[in-house]
C-alpha positions in Angstrom: -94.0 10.6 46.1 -90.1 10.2 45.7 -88.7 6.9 43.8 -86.2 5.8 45.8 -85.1 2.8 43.4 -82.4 2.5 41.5 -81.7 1.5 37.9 -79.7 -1.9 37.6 -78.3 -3.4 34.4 -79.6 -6.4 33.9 -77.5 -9.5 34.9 -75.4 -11.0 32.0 -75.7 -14.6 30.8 -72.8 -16.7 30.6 -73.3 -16.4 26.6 -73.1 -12.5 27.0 -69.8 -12.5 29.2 -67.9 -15.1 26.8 -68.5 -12.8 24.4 -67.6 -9.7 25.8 -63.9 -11.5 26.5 -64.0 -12.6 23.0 -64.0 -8.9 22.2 -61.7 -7.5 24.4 -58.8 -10.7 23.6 -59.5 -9.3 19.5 -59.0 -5.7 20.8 -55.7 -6.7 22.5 -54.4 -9.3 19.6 -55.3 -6.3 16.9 -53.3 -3.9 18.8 -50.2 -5.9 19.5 -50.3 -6.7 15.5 -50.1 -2.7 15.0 -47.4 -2.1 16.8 -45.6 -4.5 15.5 -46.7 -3.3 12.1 -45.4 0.3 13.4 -42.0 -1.3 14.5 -41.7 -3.0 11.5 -41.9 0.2 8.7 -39.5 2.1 11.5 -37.2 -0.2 11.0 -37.3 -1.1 7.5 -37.6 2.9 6.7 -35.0 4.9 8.6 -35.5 8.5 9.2 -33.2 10.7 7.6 -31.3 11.3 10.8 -29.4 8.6 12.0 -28.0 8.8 15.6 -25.4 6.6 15.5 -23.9 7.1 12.4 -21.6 3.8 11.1 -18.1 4.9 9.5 -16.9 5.9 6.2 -16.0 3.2 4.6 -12.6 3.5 2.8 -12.6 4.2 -0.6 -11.8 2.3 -3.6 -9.3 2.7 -6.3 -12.3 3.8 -8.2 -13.1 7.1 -5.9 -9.3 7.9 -4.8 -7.9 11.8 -6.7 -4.3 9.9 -6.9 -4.7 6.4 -7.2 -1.4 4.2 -7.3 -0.2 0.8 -9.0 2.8 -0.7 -8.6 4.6 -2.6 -12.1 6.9 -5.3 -11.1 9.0 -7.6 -14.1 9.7 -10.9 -12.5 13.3 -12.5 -13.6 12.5 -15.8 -15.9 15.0 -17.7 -14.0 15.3 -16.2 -10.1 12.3 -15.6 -8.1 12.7 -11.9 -7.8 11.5 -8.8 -9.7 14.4 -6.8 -11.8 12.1 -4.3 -12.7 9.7 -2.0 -10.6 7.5 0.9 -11.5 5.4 3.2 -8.7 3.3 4.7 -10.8 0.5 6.9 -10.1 -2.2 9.0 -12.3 -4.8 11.6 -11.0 -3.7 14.5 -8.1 -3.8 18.1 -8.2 -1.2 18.4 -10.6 -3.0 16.2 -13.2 0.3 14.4 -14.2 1.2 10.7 -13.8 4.2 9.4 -12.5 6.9 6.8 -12.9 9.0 6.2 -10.1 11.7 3.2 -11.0 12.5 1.5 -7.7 16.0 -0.3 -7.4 15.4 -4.4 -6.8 18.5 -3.8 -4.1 16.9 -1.4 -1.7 16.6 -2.8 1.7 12.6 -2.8 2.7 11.8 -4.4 6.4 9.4 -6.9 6.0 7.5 -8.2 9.2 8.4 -11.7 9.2 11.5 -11.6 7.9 13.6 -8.3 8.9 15.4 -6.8 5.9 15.4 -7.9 2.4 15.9 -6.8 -1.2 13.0 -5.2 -2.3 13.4 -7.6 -5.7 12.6 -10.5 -3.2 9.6 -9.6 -2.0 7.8 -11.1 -4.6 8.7 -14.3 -3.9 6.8 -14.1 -0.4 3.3 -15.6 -0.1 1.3 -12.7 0.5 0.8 -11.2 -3.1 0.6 -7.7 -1.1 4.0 -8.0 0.3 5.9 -6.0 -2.2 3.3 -3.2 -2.3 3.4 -2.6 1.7 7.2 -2.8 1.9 7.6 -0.1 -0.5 4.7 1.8 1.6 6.6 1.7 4.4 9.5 3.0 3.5 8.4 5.8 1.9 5.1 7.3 3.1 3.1 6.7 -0.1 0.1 4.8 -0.5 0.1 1.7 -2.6 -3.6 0.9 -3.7 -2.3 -2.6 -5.8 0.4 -4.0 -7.8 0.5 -6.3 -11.1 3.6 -8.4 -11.6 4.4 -10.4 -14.6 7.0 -12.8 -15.5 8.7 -12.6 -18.4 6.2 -14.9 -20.9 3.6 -12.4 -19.5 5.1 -9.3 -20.5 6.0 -10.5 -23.6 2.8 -11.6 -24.2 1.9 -7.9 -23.3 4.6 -6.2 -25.9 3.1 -8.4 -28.6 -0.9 -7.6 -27.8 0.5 -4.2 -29.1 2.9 -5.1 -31.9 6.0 -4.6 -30.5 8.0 -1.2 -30.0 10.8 0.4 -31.5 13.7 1.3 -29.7 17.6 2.2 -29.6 19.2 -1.4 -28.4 22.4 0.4 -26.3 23.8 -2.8 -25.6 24.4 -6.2 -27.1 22.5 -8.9 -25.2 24.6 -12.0 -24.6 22.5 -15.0 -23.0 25.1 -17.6 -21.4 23.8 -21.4 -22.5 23.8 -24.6 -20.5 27.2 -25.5 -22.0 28.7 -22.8 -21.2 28.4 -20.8 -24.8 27.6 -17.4 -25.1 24.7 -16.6 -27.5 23.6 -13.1 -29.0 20.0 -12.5 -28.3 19.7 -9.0 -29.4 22.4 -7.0 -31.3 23.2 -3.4 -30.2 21.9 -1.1 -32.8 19.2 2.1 -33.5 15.5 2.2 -34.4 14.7 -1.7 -33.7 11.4 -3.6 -33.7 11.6 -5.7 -30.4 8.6 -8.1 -30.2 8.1 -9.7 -26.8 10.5 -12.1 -26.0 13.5 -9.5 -27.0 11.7 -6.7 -25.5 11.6 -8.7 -22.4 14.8 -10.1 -22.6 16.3 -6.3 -23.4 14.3 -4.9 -20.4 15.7 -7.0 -17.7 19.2 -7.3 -19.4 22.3 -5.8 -17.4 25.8 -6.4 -18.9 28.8 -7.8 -16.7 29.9 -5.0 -14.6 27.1 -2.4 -15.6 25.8 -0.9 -12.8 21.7 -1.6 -11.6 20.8 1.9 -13.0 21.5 0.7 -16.7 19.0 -2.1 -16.4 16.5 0.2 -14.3 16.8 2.5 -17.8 16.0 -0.5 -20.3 13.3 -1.4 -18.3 11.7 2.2 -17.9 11.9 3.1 -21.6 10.2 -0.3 -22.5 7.5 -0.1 -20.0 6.7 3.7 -21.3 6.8 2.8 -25.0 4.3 0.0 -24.1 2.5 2.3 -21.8 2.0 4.4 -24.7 1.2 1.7 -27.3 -1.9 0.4 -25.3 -5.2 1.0 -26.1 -7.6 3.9 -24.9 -11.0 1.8 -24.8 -11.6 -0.1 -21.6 -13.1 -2.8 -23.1 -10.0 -3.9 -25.3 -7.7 -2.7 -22.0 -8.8 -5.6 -20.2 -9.5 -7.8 -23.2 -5.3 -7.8 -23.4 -5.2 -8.2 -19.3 -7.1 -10.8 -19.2 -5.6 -12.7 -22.3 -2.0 -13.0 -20.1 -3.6 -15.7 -17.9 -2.0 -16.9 -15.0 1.4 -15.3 -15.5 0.3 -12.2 -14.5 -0.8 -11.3 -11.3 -2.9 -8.5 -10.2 -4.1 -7.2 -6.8 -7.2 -5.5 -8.1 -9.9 -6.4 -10.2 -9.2 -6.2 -14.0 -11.7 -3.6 -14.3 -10.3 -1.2 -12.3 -7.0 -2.5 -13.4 -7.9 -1.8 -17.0 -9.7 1.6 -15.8 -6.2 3.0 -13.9 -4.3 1.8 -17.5 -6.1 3.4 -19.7 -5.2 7.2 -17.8 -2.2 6.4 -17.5 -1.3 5.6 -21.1 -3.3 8.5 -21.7 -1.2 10.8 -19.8 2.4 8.9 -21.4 0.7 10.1 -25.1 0.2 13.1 -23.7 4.1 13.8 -22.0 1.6 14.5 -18.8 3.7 11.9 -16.9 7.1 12.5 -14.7 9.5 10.3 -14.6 12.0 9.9 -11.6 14.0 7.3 -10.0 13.6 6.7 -6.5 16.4 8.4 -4.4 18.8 5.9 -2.9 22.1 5.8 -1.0 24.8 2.6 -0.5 23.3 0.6 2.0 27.0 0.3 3.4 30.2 -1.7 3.2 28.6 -4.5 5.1 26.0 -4.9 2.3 27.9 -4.4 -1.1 25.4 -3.8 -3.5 22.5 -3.3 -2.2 20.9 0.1 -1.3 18.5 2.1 1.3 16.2 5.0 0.6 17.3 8.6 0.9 15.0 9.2 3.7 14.6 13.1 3.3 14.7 13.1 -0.3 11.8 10.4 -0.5 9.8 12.2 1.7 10.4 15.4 -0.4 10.1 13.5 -3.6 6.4 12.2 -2.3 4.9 15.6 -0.5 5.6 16.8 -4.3 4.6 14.5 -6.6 2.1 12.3 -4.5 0.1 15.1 -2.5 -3.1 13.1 -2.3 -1.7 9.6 -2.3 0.3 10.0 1.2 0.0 7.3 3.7 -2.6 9.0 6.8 -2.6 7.2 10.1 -6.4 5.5 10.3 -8.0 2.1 10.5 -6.2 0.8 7.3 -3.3 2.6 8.1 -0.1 1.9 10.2 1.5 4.7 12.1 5.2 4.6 10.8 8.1 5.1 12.9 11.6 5.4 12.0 13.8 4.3 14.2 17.6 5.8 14.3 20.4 3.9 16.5 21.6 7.0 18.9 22.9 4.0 20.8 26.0 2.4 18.7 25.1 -1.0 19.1 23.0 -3.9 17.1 20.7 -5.3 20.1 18.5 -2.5 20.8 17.1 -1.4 17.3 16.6 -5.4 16.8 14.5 -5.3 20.0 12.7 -2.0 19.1 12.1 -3.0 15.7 10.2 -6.5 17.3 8.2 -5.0 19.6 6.9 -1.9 18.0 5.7 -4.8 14.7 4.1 -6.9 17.5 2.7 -3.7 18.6 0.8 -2.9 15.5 3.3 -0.1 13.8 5.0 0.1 10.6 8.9 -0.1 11.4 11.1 2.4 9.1 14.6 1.6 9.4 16.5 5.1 9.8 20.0 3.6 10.3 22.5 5.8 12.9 21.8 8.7 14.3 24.0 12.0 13.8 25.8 10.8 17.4 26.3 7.6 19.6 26.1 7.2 22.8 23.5 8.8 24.3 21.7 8.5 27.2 18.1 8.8 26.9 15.3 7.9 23.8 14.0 10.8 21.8 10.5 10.0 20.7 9.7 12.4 18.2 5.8 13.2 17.4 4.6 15.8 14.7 2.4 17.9 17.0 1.0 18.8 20.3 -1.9 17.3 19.6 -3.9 14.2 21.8 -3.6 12.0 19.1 -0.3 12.6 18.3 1.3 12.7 21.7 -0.9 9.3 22.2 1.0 7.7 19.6 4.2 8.9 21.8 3.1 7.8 24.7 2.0 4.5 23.6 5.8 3.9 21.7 7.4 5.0 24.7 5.1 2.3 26.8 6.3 -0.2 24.1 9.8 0.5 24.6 9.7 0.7 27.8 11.3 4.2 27.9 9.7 7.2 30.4 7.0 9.2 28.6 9.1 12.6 29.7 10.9 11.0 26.3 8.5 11.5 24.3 8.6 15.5 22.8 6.3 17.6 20.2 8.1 18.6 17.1 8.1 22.5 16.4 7.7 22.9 13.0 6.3 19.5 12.0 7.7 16.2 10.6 7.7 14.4 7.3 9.6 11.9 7.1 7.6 10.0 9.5 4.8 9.7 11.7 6.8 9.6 14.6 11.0 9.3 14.9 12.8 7.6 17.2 16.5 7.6 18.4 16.9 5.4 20.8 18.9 6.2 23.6 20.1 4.1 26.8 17.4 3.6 28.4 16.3 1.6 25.8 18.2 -1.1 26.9 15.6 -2.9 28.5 14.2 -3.5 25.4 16.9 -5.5 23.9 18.3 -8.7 23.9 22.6 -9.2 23.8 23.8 -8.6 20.4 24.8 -11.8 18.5 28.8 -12.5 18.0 
Protein backbone atom coordinates (compact mmCIF):
# COMPACT_ATOMS: atom_id res chain seq x y z
CA UNK A 1 0.00 0.00 0.00
CA UNK A 2 1.92 3.24 -0.90
CA UNK A 3 1.37 6.54 1.33
CA UNK A 4 0.85 9.09 -0.86
CA UNK A 5 0.63 11.89 1.87
CA UNK A 6 2.88 14.33 2.63
CA UNK A 7 4.34 15.73 5.78
CA UNK A 8 3.30 19.44 6.55
CA UNK A 9 4.61 21.64 9.30
CA UNK A 10 2.20 22.55 11.41
CA UNK A 11 0.56 26.07 10.89
CA UNK A 12 2.24 28.83 13.16
CA UNK A 13 0.26 30.96 15.60
CA UNK A 14 0.36 34.58 15.47
CA UNK A 15 2.44 34.23 18.95
CA UNK A 16 4.99 31.84 17.06
CA UNK A 17 5.52 34.32 13.96
CA UNK A 18 5.96 37.60 16.26
CA UNK A 19 8.50 35.82 17.70
CA UNK A 20 10.36 34.47 15.01
CA UNK A 21 10.65 38.39 13.66
CA UNK A 22 11.70 39.22 17.11
CA UNK A 23 14.60 36.96 16.38
CA UNK A 24 15.54 37.71 13.11
CA UNK A 25 15.30 42.04 13.94
CA UNK A 26 17.98 40.85 17.15
CA UNK A 27 20.03 38.93 14.55
CA UNK A 28 20.19 42.01 12.19
CA UNK A 29 20.58 44.85 15.12
CA UNK A 30 23.62 42.43 16.66
CA UNK A 31 25.23 42.33 13.34
CA UNK A 32 25.12 46.00 12.42
CA UNK A 33 26.64 46.61 16.07
CA UNK A 34 29.67 44.23 14.94
CA UNK A 35 30.53 45.89 12.23
CA UNK A 36 30.45 48.89 13.56
CA UNK A 37 32.55 47.49 16.36
CA UNK A 38 35.00 46.11 13.44
CA UNK A 39 35.03 49.74 11.88
CA UNK A 40 35.56 51.24 14.90
CA UNK A 41 39.17 49.23 16.12
CA UNK A 42 40.15 49.69 12.18
CA UNK A 43 40.05 53.01 12.59
CA UNK A 44 41.21 53.69 15.93
CA UNK A 45 44.19 50.95 15.20
CA UNK A 46 45.93 51.61 11.82
CA UNK A 47 47.83 48.91 10.22
CA UNK A 48 51.32 49.41 9.90
CA UNK A 49 51.03 50.30 6.20
CA UNK A 50 49.47 53.45 5.50
CA UNK A 51 48.47 54.15 1.90
CA UNK A 52 48.30 57.54 1.84
CA UNK A 53 51.10 58.59 3.67
CA UNK A 54 50.68 62.56 5.20
CA UNK A 55 54.09 64.67 4.83
CA UNK A 56 57.10 65.15 6.76
CA UNK A 57 56.54 67.69 8.76
CA UNK A 58 59.41 70.24 8.94
CA UNK A 59 61.67 69.99 11.54
CA UNK A 60 62.32 72.00 14.52
CA UNK A 61 65.34 73.84 15.69
CA UNK A 62 65.55 71.00 18.02
CA UNK A 63 66.23 68.09 15.15
CA UNK A 64 68.09 70.46 12.50
CA UNK A 65 72.47 69.29 12.09
CA UNK A 66 73.10 73.23 11.71
CA UNK A 67 70.68 75.18 13.35
CA UNK A 68 71.00 79.08 13.08
CA UNK A 69 70.15 82.29 15.30
CA UNK A 70 70.42 85.52 14.46
CA UNK A 71 71.88 88.31 17.40
CA UNK A 72 70.76 91.73 16.77
CA UNK A 73 71.80 95.02 19.31
CA UNK A 74 69.10 97.53 18.97
CA UNK A 75 70.40 101.35 19.15
CA UNK A 76 68.95 103.02 22.70
CA UNK A 77 67.92 106.06 20.85
CA UNK A 78 66.98 105.04 16.85
CA UNK A 79 64.87 102.17 16.05
CA UNK A 80 67.41 100.13 14.26
CA UNK A 81 69.93 97.47 15.19
CA UNK A 82 73.83 98.51 15.09
CA UNK A 83 74.85 95.30 15.79
CA UNK A 84 74.12 91.80 14.00
CA UNK A 85 75.45 88.37 14.49
CA UNK A 86 74.45 85.07 12.07
CA UNK A 87 75.49 82.69 14.04
CA UNK A 88 75.22 79.08 13.66
CA UNK A 89 76.40 75.78 15.82
CA UNK A 90 76.17 71.99 14.68
CA UNK A 91 77.23 70.89 10.75
CA UNK A 92 79.63 68.54 9.50
CA UNK A 93 82.40 70.52 10.42
CA UNK A 94 81.38 70.71 14.19
CA UNK A 95 82.37 74.37 14.41
CA UNK A 96 80.14 77.40 15.12
CA UNK A 97 80.07 80.51 13.43
CA UNK A 98 79.83 84.26 13.73
CA UNK A 99 79.07 86.12 10.80
CA UNK A 100 78.91 90.13 11.65
CA UNK A 101 76.37 91.59 9.23
CA UNK A 102 76.84 95.39 8.35
CA UNK A 103 73.33 97.48 9.58
CA UNK A 104 74.00 99.38 5.91
CA UNK A 105 73.53 96.43 3.57
CA UNK A 106 70.64 96.88 1.32
CA UNK A 107 68.03 93.69 1.98
CA UNK A 108 64.63 93.89 -0.23
CA UNK A 109 61.85 93.61 1.96
CA UNK A 110 58.34 92.71 0.44
CA UNK A 111 56.47 95.65 1.38
CA UNK A 112 58.75 98.10 1.30
CA UNK A 113 61.55 97.53 -1.54
CA UNK A 114 65.06 98.17 -0.32
CA UNK A 115 66.16 99.15 3.11
CA UNK A 116 69.02 99.02 5.59
CA UNK A 117 69.29 95.82 6.99
CA UNK A 118 69.59 97.89 10.60
CA UNK A 119 65.94 98.93 9.90
CA UNK A 120 64.31 95.96 9.65
CA UNK A 121 63.73 95.70 13.07
CA UNK A 122 61.66 98.35 13.38
CA UNK A 123 59.01 96.52 11.02
CA UNK A 124 56.05 94.77 12.68
CA UNK A 125 56.66 91.33 11.77
CA UNK A 126 59.40 90.23 14.43
CA UNK A 127 60.53 87.73 11.51
CA UNK A 128 61.41 90.51 9.21
CA UNK A 129 65.06 90.82 9.87
CA UNK A 130 65.65 87.13 9.85
CA UNK A 131 64.00 86.54 6.19
CA UNK A 132 65.70 89.58 4.64
CA UNK A 133 69.04 88.35 5.47
CA UNK A 134 67.73 84.76 4.18
CA UNK A 135 67.10 86.10 1.07
CA UNK A 136 69.99 87.67 0.30
CA UNK A 137 72.12 85.11 1.02
CA UNK A 138 70.91 81.57 0.67
CA UNK A 139 71.16 80.56 4.28
CA UNK A 140 68.48 79.48 6.48
CA UNK A 141 67.54 81.54 9.49
CA UNK A 142 65.69 79.24 12.11
CA UNK A 143 65.09 82.57 14.65
CA UNK A 144 66.56 85.71 15.87
CA UNK A 145 66.72 87.40 19.50
CA UNK A 146 67.13 91.15 19.55
CA UNK A 147 67.83 93.24 22.60
CA UNK A 148 67.94 96.82 23.23
CA UNK A 149 70.47 98.20 24.97
CA UNK A 150 68.94 97.88 28.94
CA UNK A 151 68.58 94.19 27.76
CA UNK A 152 71.99 93.49 26.87
CA UNK A 153 73.28 95.13 29.69
CA UNK A 154 71.20 93.31 31.75
CA UNK A 155 72.82 90.28 29.88
CA UNK A 156 76.72 91.51 30.51
CA UNK A 157 75.88 91.82 34.22
CA UNK A 158 73.99 88.19 34.63
CA UNK A 159 77.70 87.21 34.00
CA UNK A 160 79.73 89.79 35.82
CA UNK A 161 80.92 91.89 33.27
CA UNK A 162 84.02 91.18 30.77
CA UNK A 163 87.30 92.41 30.43
CA UNK A 164 88.45 94.01 27.51
CA UNK A 165 91.01 96.42 25.62
CA UNK A 166 88.73 99.86 25.37
CA UNK A 167 90.52 101.12 21.67
CA UNK A 168 88.67 104.14 21.79
CA UNK A 169 87.43 106.87 24.05
CA UNK A 170 83.67 106.95 24.23
CA UNK A 171 82.27 110.48 24.13
CA UNK A 172 78.28 110.72 24.65
CA UNK A 173 77.05 114.23 23.26
CA UNK A 174 74.37 115.63 26.13
CA UNK A 175 71.15 117.52 25.67
CA UNK A 176 73.05 120.83 25.97
CA UNK A 177 75.22 120.23 23.71
CA UNK A 178 78.32 119.04 26.16
CA UNK A 179 80.36 116.28 25.46
CA UNK A 180 80.70 113.66 28.31
CA UNK A 181 83.34 110.72 28.57
CA UNK A 182 81.48 107.51 29.13
CA UNK A 183 84.31 105.15 28.88
CA UNK A 184 88.12 106.12 28.74
CA UNK A 185 90.38 104.38 26.12
CA UNK A 186 92.64 102.05 27.93
CA UNK A 187 93.77 97.98 28.33
CA UNK A 188 92.44 95.17 30.43
CA UNK A 189 89.04 96.99 31.62
CA UNK A 190 86.07 95.55 33.54
CA UNK A 191 82.99 96.85 31.53
CA UNK A 192 79.73 96.03 33.34
CA UNK A 193 76.58 96.42 31.33
CA UNK A 194 75.76 99.73 30.56
CA UNK A 195 79.58 100.46 29.28
CA UNK A 196 79.81 97.23 27.71
CA UNK A 197 76.72 98.25 25.90
CA UNK A 198 77.57 101.62 25.36
CA UNK A 199 81.31 100.41 24.02
CA UNK A 200 79.59 97.81 21.72
CA UNK A 201 77.51 100.06 19.72
CA UNK A 202 80.02 103.07 19.90
CA UNK A 203 81.51 104.38 16.52
CA UNK A 204 83.68 107.53 16.67
CA UNK A 205 83.08 110.59 14.23
CA UNK A 206 84.50 109.63 11.03
CA UNK A 207 85.30 105.87 11.89
CA UNK A 208 84.22 103.66 9.46
CA UNK A 209 81.00 100.92 10.23
CA UNK A 210 83.71 98.14 10.46
CA UNK A 211 85.16 99.68 13.78
CA UNK A 212 81.78 99.45 15.50
CA UNK A 213 80.99 95.91 13.76
CA UNK A 214 84.54 94.93 15.84
CA UNK A 215 83.43 96.33 19.32
CA UNK A 216 80.40 94.71 18.99
CA UNK A 217 81.84 91.17 17.93
CA UNK A 218 84.47 90.96 20.61
CA UNK A 219 81.81 91.87 23.24
CA UNK A 220 79.21 89.54 22.12
CA UNK A 221 82.07 86.59 22.08
CA UNK A 222 83.45 87.48 25.50
CA UNK A 223 79.82 87.18 26.78
CA UNK A 224 79.30 84.20 24.58
CA UNK A 225 81.95 82.73 26.48
CA UNK A 226 81.12 83.91 30.01
CA UNK A 227 77.58 82.19 29.95
CA UNK A 228 76.76 79.29 31.65
CA UNK A 229 76.79 75.61 30.40
CA UNK A 230 73.64 74.27 32.38
CA UNK A 231 70.31 74.79 30.58
CA UNK A 232 68.56 75.44 33.47
CA UNK A 233 70.52 78.70 34.53
CA UNK A 234 70.84 79.47 30.48
CA UNK A 235 67.26 80.33 30.43
CA UNK A 236 66.96 81.36 34.07
CA UNK A 237 69.21 84.62 32.70
CA UNK A 238 66.86 84.69 29.31
CA UNK A 239 64.15 84.88 30.94
CA UNK A 240 65.21 87.45 33.70
CA UNK A 241 65.65 90.28 30.57
CA UNK A 242 61.82 90.60 30.32
CA UNK A 243 60.34 92.39 27.70
CA UNK A 244 63.41 94.07 26.28
CA UNK A 245 64.49 91.18 24.70
CA UNK A 246 62.79 89.57 22.09
CA UNK A 247 63.04 86.10 20.81
CA UNK A 248 61.49 84.11 17.91
CA UNK A 249 61.78 80.76 19.59
CA UNK A 250 60.96 79.34 22.68
CA UNK A 251 63.41 80.06 25.59
CA UNK A 252 64.08 76.48 25.78
CA UNK A 253 65.41 75.91 22.66
CA UNK A 254 66.77 79.33 22.85
CA UNK A 255 68.70 78.48 25.98
CA UNK A 256 69.44 74.86 24.34
CA UNK A 257 71.13 76.53 20.90
CA UNK A 258 73.20 78.97 23.70
CA UNK A 259 74.55 76.74 25.58
CA UNK A 260 76.59 74.97 22.29
CA UNK A 261 77.42 77.76 21.21
CA UNK A 262 79.14 79.16 24.18
CA UNK A 263 80.51 75.78 24.36
CA UNK A 264 82.15 75.92 21.09
CA UNK A 265 83.48 79.98 21.82
CA UNK A 266 85.40 78.15 25.10
CA UNK A 267 86.47 75.77 22.95
CA UNK A 268 88.00 78.26 19.89
CA UNK A 269 85.54 75.71 17.82
CA UNK A 270 83.80 78.82 16.36
CA UNK A 271 84.78 80.93 13.05
CA UNK A 272 84.46 84.13 12.86
CA UNK A 273 83.90 86.14 9.51
CA UNK A 274 82.25 89.25 8.41
CA UNK A 275 79.82 89.04 5.80
CA UNK A 276 81.31 90.04 2.40
CA UNK A 277 80.04 93.38 1.15
CA UNK A 278 80.72 95.92 -1.68
CA UNK A 279 79.60 100.02 -1.90
CA UNK A 280 76.17 99.97 -2.69
CA UNK A 281 77.09 102.93 -5.15
CA UNK A 282 77.49 106.64 -5.41
CA UNK A 283 73.74 107.01 -5.43
CA UNK A 284 73.59 105.47 -1.90
CA UNK A 285 76.77 106.80 0.08
CA UNK A 286 77.12 104.69 2.84
CA UNK A 287 75.27 102.01 2.62
CA UNK A 288 76.37 98.54 1.17
CA UNK A 289 75.16 95.29 -0.89
CA UNK A 290 76.33 91.75 -0.51
CA UNK A 291 79.14 90.33 -2.58
CA UNK A 292 76.89 87.92 -4.31
CA UNK A 293 79.54 85.25 -5.29
CA UNK A 294 81.49 85.58 -2.23
CA UNK A 295 78.27 85.00 0.00
CA UNK A 296 77.34 82.23 -1.73
CA UNK A 297 80.93 80.70 -1.43
CA UNK A 298 81.17 81.94 2.10
CA UNK A 299 77.67 79.82 2.90
CA UNK A 300 78.39 76.39 0.66
CA UNK A 301 81.52 76.42 3.11
CA UNK A 302 80.65 77.24 6.28
CA UNK A 303 76.76 76.50 6.36
CA UNK A 304 76.59 73.13 4.28
CA UNK A 305 73.47 71.89 6.15
CA UNK A 306 71.78 75.16 6.90
CA UNK A 307 71.26 76.21 2.99
CA UNK A 308 67.97 77.48 2.04
CA UNK A 309 66.15 74.27 -0.28
CA UNK A 310 63.16 75.16 -2.36
CA UNK A 311 60.01 73.26 -0.54
CA UNK A 312 56.78 74.21 1.26
CA UNK A 313 58.47 76.64 3.78
CA UNK A 314 60.80 77.61 1.34
CA UNK A 315 60.78 80.46 -1.42
CA UNK A 316 62.51 79.83 -4.63
CA UNK A 317 65.08 82.81 -4.89
CA UNK A 318 65.74 84.62 -7.96
CA UNK A 319 68.26 87.19 -8.61
CA UNK A 320 67.47 89.45 -10.90
CA UNK A 321 70.32 91.44 -12.93
CA UNK A 322 69.29 94.63 -15.17
CA UNK A 323 70.74 93.55 -18.84
CA UNK A 324 68.38 96.24 -19.80
CA UNK A 325 70.02 99.84 -18.58
CA UNK A 326 66.97 101.27 -17.27
CA UNK A 327 65.05 101.53 -13.67
CA UNK A 328 61.28 100.49 -14.81
CA UNK A 329 61.71 97.01 -15.73
CA UNK A 330 63.61 95.36 -12.58
CA UNK A 331 60.88 97.62 -10.49
CA UNK A 332 58.21 95.69 -12.49
CA UNK A 333 59.99 92.28 -12.31
CA UNK A 334 60.80 92.64 -8.83
CA UNK A 335 56.62 93.31 -8.11
CA UNK A 336 55.38 90.63 -9.90
CA UNK A 337 57.68 87.81 -9.17
CA UNK A 338 56.83 88.85 -4.82
CA UNK A 339 53.13 88.76 -5.82
CA UNK A 340 53.97 85.61 -7.47
CA UNK A 341 55.21 83.79 -4.40
CA UNK A 342 59.27 84.13 -5.01
CA UNK A 343 61.99 85.51 -2.97
CA UNK A 344 63.40 88.60 -5.02
CA UNK A 345 67.44 88.94 -4.82
CA UNK A 346 68.47 92.09 -6.10
CA UNK A 347 71.65 91.34 -8.50
CA UNK A 348 72.21 94.97 -9.63
CA UNK A 349 73.59 95.33 -13.57
CA UNK A 350 74.42 92.87 -15.65
CA UNK A 351 78.07 92.51 -17.27
CA UNK A 352 76.34 94.48 -20.54
CA UNK A 353 73.16 96.74 -21.41
CA UNK A 354 71.07 96.65 -23.88
CA UNK A 355 70.12 93.49 -24.73
CA UNK A 356 67.42 92.13 -26.46
CA UNK A 357 65.97 89.20 -24.97
CA UNK A 358 65.61 87.72 -20.94
CA UNK A 359 67.93 85.05 -19.90
CA UNK A 360 66.20 82.90 -17.27
CA UNK A 361 68.75 80.98 -15.76
CA UNK A 362 67.73 77.48 -14.00
CA UNK A 363 70.31 75.08 -12.16
CA UNK A 364 69.39 71.89 -14.16
CA UNK A 365 67.58 70.02 -16.79
CA UNK A 366 65.49 68.79 -14.47
CA UNK A 367 61.15 69.08 -14.40
CA UNK A 368 61.23 70.88 -11.45
CA UNK A 369 63.72 73.07 -12.22
CA UNK A 370 62.75 74.00 -15.75
CA UNK A 371 59.13 74.46 -14.01
CA UNK A 372 60.37 77.06 -12.00
CA UNK A 373 61.62 78.69 -15.49
CA UNK A 374 58.79 78.35 -17.15
CA UNK A 375 56.59 79.61 -14.57
CA UNK A 376 59.10 83.03 -14.10
CA UNK A 377 59.14 83.39 -17.63
CA UNK A 378 55.03 83.19 -17.61
CA UNK A 379 55.33 85.91 -14.75
CA UNK A 380 57.34 88.08 -16.77
CA UNK A 381 55.77 87.68 -19.52
CA UNK A 382 58.84 86.72 -21.49
CA UNK A 383 58.76 83.43 -24.15
CA UNK A 384 59.73 80.20 -22.40
CA UNK A 385 62.49 79.58 -25.39
CA UNK A 386 64.15 82.19 -22.57
CA UNK A 387 64.31 80.22 -20.19
CA UNK A 388 67.88 77.87 -20.41
CA UNK A 389 69.54 74.91 -18.16
CA UNK A 390 72.78 75.88 -16.58
CA UNK A 391 75.74 73.46 -17.50
CA UNK A 392 77.60 73.18 -14.58
CA UNK A 393 75.09 74.29 -11.96
CA UNK A 394 74.34 77.50 -10.05
CA UNK A 395 74.83 78.86 -6.59
CA UNK A 396 74.17 81.92 -6.14
CA UNK A 397 70.63 81.38 -6.70
CA UNK A 398 67.81 79.22 -7.42
CA UNK A 399 67.28 80.64 -10.59
CA UNK A 400 69.05 84.05 -12.29
CA UNK A 401 67.62 86.42 -14.29
CA UNK A 402 68.83 89.19 -16.68
CA UNK A 403 66.30 90.76 -18.04
CA UNK A 404 66.37 91.65 -21.53
CA UNK A 405 63.85 93.68 -23.86
CA UNK A 406 61.26 91.80 -23.95
CA UNK A 407 60.73 92.32 -20.67
CA UNK A 408 59.31 95.53 -21.22
CA UNK A 409 55.90 94.43 -20.97
CA UNK A 410 56.42 94.02 -17.55
CA UNK A 411 57.24 97.40 -16.62
CA UNK A 412 55.72 100.51 -15.86
CA UNK A 413 57.68 104.24 -17.21
CA UNK A 414 60.44 104.96 -15.01
CA UNK A 415 59.83 107.79 -12.55
CA UNK A 416 61.61 111.38 -13.43
Amino acid sequence: MTDDSVATEPAETPQEISRRRLVMLSSIVLGLVSLLALAWFLLSHPTSVDPSPKPTPTPTASVLTQPTLLFQLKDSKLPISIGNALTSVGGPTGTANDISVPSSLLVDVASLGEVPFGQTVSLPDSNASANALSDVTGIRVDGSLQMDALAFSGLVDAVGGVTTDVDVEVVEVQPDGTKKVVLPAGKGQILQGPKAAAYAAYRAPGEPEEAQMARFDRIFRLVLAQLPSDQSKMEEIITSLGASSHATIPSSELAAYLVRLHEAVVSAKTVCRALPVLPAGAAQIGATKVNILATSAMARTLFPDALRVPGPNSKVRVLVQNGVGLPAPVAAARKALIEAGYSYVNGGNAATFGQAQTTILVPDASATSVGWGVDIASVLGVPSTDVHSATHGQTVADVIVVLGGDAGSTASPAAG
